[in-house]
C-alpha positions, 0 to 999 in steps of 0.5 A: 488485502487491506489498504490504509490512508493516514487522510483523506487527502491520499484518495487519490493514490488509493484509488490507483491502488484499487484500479489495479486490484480490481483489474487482478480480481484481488477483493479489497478494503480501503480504511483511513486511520492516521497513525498520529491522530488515530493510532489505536485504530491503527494498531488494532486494524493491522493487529487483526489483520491476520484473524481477518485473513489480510494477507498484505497490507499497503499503508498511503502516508505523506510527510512523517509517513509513520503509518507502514511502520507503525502497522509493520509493528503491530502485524506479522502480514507483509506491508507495503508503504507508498509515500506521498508528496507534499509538505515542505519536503515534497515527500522526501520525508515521507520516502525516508520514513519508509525505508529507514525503519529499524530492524525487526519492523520490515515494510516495502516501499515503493515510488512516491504517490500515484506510481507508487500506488501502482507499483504497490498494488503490483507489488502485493499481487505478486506476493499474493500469486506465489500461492494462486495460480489463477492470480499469477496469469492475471499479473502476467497477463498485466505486466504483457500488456504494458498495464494497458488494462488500467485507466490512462495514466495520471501524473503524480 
C-alpha cells in the first residue's frame, strides 16, 4: 500500500489513513511528493508501484489535487484520492479534481479530509481482501465494530 501527501501540511489525514491500516494489519509506505512542485518524483513512485508490489495506492491532496490524477496516469494499480479542505474554495476544487478526471485515468475519491481518509483506507482494505481471506475478517470485524477499533474520532 503506498500512500502519498502533495505536503506536509496533509499529515494529519495520513495518519487516519495509517490508523486504519494498521488496525487491518495492511503494511504501508507514507511518501510526500507534490505533483506541482515534484512531478517527476510522482511519476516514477506510481510508475513503479506495481514492480514494488503496491496493489493500491491513495493520493492526499488540497486544492488543485492533481496528484490522484496524476498517479492514476502513470500506473495501472487502483488510486484512491482523498481531498483536502483549504484554500478559498474550502476544498470543493480539490473534490472536483478528483472526480472530473478524463476517461482512461480512474482514481476513486472519497470524503473530504479526515473522513476521507478513513474511508480511503477502508475502501483500499476491501480491494485488497477480495483476494485475502485473513484480511476480509479484519474488514468485517471493523465495520461490526462501528470502527470502534480506531482512536476517538477527529473532526475535520
Amino acid at each position: 500500500m503506498g500512500i502519498v501527501l502533495g505536503s506536509e501540511s496533509d499529515r494529519a489525514v495520513a495518519e487516519r489513513i495509517e490508523e486504519v491500516l494498521a488496525s487491518l494489519g495492511i503494511p504501508f509506505e507514507t511518501i510526500v511528493a507534490s505533483a506541482h512542485r515534484d512531478p517527476e518524483k510522482v511519476r516514477m513512485y506510481a510508475a513503479g508501484a506495481e514492480m514494488k508490489g503496491l496493489e493500491v495506492l491513495i493520493g492526499v491532496a488540497g486544492m488543485a489535487a492533481a496528484l490522484p490524477g496524476v498517479m492514476a496516469s502513470h500506473s495501472i494499480v487502483p488510486v484512491i484520492g482523498v481531498p483536502v479542505g483549504g484554500g478559498p474554495l474550502g476544498g470543493m476544487d480539490a473534490i472536483l479534481s478528483i472526480v472530473q478526471l478524463p476517461a482512461g485515468v480512474p482514481a476513486a475519491a472519497v470524503a473530504l479530509g479526515a473522513s476521507g481518509g478513513v474511508n480511503a483506507a477502508l475502501l483500499a482494505g476491501r480491494i485488497l481482501a477480495l483476494h485475502d481471506e485473513g484480511l476480509r475478517e479484519k474488514v468485517r470485524a471493523y465495520r461490526h465494530a462501528g470502527g470502534k477499533n480506531r482512536r476517538a474520532k477527529r473532526s475535520d
